[in-house]
C-alpha positions as CSV (number, residue, x, y, z in Angstrom):
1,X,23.0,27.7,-31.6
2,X,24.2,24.8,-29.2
3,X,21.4,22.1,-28.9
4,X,21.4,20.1,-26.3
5,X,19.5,16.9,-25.4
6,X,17.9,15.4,-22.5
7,X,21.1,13.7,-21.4
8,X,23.2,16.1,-21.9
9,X,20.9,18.1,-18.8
10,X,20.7,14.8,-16.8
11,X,24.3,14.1,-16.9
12,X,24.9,18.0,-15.7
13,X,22.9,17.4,-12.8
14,X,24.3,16.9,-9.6
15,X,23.6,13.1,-8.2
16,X,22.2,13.0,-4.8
17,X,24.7,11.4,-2.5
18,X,24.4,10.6,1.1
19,X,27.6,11.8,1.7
20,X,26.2,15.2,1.6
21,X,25.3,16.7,4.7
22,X,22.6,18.4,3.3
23,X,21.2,16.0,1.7
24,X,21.1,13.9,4.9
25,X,19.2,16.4,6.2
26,X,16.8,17.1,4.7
27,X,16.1,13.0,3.9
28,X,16.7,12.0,7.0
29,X,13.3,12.2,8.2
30,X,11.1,10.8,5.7
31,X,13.9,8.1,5.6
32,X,13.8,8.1,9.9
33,X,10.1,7.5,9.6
34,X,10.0,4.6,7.0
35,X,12.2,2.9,9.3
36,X,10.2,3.0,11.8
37,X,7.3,1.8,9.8
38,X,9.3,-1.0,8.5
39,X,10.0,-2.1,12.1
40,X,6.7,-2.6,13.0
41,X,5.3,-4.2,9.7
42,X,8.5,-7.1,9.9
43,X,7.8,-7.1,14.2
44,X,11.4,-6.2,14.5
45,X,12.5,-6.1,18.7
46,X,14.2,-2.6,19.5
47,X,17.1,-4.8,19.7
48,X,16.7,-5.9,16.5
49,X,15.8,-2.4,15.3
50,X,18.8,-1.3,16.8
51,X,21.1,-3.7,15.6
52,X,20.6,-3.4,11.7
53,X,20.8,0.5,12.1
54,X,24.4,-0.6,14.4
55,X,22.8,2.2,16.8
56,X,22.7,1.3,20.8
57,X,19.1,0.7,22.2
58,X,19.2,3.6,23.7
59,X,19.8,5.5,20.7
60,X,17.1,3.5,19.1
61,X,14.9,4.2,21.4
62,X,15.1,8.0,21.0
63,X,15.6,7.7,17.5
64,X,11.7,6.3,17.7
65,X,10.7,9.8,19.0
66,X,9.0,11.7,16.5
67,X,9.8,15.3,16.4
68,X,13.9,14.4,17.6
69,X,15.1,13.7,14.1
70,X,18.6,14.5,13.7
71,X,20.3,14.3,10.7
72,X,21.3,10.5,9.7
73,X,24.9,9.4,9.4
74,X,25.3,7.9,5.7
75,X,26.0,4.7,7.0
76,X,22.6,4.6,8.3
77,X,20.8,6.2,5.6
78,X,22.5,3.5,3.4
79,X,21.1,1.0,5.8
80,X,17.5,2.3,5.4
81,X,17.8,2.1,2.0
82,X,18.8,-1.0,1.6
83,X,15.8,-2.0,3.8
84,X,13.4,-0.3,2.2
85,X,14.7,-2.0,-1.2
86,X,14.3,-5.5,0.5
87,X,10.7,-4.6,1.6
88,X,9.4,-3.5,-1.7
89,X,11.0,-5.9,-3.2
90,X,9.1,-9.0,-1.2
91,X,5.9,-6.9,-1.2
92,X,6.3,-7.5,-5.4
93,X,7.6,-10.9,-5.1
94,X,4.9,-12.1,-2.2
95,X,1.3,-11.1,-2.6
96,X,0.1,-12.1,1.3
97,X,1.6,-11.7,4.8
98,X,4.9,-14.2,3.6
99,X,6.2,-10.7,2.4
100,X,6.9,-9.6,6.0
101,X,7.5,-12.9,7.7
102,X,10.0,-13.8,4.7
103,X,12.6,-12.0,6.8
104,X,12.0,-14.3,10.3
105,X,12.4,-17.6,8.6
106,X,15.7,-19.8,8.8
107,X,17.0,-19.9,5.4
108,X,19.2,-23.0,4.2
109,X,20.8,-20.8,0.9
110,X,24.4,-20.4,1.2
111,X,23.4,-16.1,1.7
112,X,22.4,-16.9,5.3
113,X,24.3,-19.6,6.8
114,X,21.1,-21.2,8.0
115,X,20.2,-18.0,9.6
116,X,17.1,-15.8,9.0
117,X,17.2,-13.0,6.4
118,X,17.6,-10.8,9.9
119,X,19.9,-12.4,11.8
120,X,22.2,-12.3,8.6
121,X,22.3,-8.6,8.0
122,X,22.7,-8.0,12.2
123,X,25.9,-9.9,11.2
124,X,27.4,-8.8,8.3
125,X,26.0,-5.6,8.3
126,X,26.0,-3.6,5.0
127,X,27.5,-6.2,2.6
128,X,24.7,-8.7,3.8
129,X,21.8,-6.3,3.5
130,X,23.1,-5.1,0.1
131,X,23.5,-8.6,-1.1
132,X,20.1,-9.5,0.8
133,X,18.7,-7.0,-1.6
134,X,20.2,-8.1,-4.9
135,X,18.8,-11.7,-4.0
136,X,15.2,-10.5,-3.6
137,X,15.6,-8.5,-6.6
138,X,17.4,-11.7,-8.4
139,X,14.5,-14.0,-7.0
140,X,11.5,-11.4,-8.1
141,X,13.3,-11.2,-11.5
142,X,13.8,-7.6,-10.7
143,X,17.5,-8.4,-12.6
């Protein structure tokens, strides 16, 4: 009799991937709606909003329509995610309202180029929002 172990059955499983259509779908709007709670706690413009998801503002703006989810591309579910890491991560590093306005201060690091947090990620897109979320997690000691 073959015994097997508890990773031996995890590493069988199959690893959620946004790459998978179906598993865009059927993320996409618990993903869609975080977003759009994340907008208004950081007091994002639609611009804005529109600009870190590298949608139009018209797309935005009927992306903010509940009950017209479509099915995310992965390049914006990856770009939720990476936002959502950022904002748990400064609600753990920052107790009070810093944890949200974080994001709209100019920063001197070499990261942002003397931009804010925001600003930054508009720019370099991905990368910066990835590496935006590795220095949270570096500053928190989440690493």
């Amino acid at each position: 009799m073959e015994r097997t172990t508890m990773l031996d059955s995890v590493a069988t499983q199959e690893r959620q991937d946004f790459a998978v259509e179906a598993d865009r779908a059927r993320l996409s709007a618990v993903a869609l709606k975080a977003y759009r709670r994340l907008v208004v706690q950081w007091g994002l413009t639609g611009l804005q909003a529109a600009a870190l998801l590298d949608v139009s503002s018209s797309t935005w703006e009927r992306m903010k329509q509940n009950g017209k989810d479509k099915p995310l591309s992965q390049d914006q579910m990856t770009r939720i995610s990476a936002l959502v890491g950022i904002y748990k991560g400064l609600h753990l590093l920052f107790a009070d309202e810093m944890a949200d306005r974080w994001l709209r201060l100019d920063n001197a690091g070499p990261l942002f180029a003397r931009m804010n947090p925001i600003d930054s990620m508009i720019r370099g897109g991905i990368p910066q929002m990835l590496e935006v979320r590795r220095y949270v997690d570096a500053v928190r000691g989440g690493l």
